[in-house]
C-alpha positions in Angstrom: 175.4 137.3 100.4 176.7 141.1 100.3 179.0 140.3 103.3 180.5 137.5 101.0 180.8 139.4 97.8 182.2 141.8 99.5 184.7 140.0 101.2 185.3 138.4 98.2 186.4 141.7 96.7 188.1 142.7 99.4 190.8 139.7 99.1 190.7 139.8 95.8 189.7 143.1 94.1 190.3 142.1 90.4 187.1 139.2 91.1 184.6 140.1 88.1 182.9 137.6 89.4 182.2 138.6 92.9 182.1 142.6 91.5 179.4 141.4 88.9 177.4 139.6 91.4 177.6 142.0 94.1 176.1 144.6 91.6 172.7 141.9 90.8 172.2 141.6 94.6 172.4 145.3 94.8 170.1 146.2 91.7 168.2 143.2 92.3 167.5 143.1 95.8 168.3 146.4 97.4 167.4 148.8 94.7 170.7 150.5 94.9 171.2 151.6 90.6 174.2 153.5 91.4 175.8 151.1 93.0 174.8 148.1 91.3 176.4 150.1 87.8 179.6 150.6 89.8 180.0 147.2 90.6 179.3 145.9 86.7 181.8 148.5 85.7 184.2 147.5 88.4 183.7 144.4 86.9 184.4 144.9 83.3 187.4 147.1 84.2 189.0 143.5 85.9 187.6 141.3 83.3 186.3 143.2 80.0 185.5 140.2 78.5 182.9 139.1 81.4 180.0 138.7 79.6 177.5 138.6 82.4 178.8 142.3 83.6 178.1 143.6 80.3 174.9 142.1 80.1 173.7 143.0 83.5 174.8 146.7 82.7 173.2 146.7 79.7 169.6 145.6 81.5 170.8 148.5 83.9 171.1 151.1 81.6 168.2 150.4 79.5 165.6 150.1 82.2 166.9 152.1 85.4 168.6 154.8 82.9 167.0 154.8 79.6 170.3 155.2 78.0 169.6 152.9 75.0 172.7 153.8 73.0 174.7 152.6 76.5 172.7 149.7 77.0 173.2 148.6 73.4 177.4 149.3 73.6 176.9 147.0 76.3 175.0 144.0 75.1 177.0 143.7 71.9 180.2 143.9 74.0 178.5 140.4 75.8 178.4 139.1 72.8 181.7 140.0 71.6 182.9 138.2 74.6 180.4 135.3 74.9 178.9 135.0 71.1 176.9 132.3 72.7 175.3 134.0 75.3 172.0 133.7 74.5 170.5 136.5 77.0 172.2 139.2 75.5 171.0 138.1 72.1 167.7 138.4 73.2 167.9 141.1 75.1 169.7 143.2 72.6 166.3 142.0 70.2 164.2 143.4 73.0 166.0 146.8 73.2 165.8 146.9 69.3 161.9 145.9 69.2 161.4 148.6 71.6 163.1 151.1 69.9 161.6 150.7 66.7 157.9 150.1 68.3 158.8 153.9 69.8 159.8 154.9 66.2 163.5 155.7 67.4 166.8 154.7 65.3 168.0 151.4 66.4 170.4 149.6 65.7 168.7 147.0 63.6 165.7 145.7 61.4 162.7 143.1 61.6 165.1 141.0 60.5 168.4 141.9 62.9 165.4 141.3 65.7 164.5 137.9 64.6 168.1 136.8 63.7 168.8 138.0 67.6 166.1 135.8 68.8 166.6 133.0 67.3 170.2 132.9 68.3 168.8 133.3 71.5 166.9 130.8 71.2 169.6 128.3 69.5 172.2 129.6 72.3 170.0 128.4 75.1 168.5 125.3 73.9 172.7 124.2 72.8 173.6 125.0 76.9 
């Protein structure tokens, strides 16, 4: 599958698509963090309003980088791009659950949490 992403690329460099999906293989299945973020941001930079890429960076960020503020920016850019995309709804409720569970600022309440998630929710059973 990396052969054909990257083939992919190569013919057509401006594929969000192929970059965003190159950079899950690569943080998914090889481990590869700082490539799999330059392939999301590769991504964005051909299609900024690729939703996935934002997502996927976001997950990036906030798990393999602990850069919560990043990781944030990046999962309200998704759903800027994709207001329906329910994983970033719900994963932007995560990051903000954990965040306020650690007793850090976050971007939201109890309530921005629960509004997240049950978009979420309405996003993915409306798919």
């Amino acid at each position: 599958a990396e052969a054909a992403y990257r083939a992919a690329i190569a013919a057509d460099p401006g594929n969000a698509k192929a970059h965003s999906n190159l950079g899950a293989l690569l943080q998914n299945e090889w481990g590869d963090i700082d490539g799999a973020e330059a392939a999301y941001l590769a991504a964005i930079a051909a299609d900024p309003g690729h939703a996935d890429a934002h997502s996927n960076l976001g997950a990036l960020l906030a798990v393999e980088r602990q850069d919560f503020d990043g990781a944030e920016a990046a999962y309200r850019a998704a759903i800027a791009a994709d207001p329906g995309y329910a994983n970033a709804h719900f994963n932007l409720g995560v990051l903000f659950a954990e965040r306020a569970e650690k007793g850090e600022e976050s971007g939201g309440d109890l309530s921005d949490i629960a509004a997240l998630w049950v978009q979420a929710v309405e996003h993915s059973t409306n798919a």
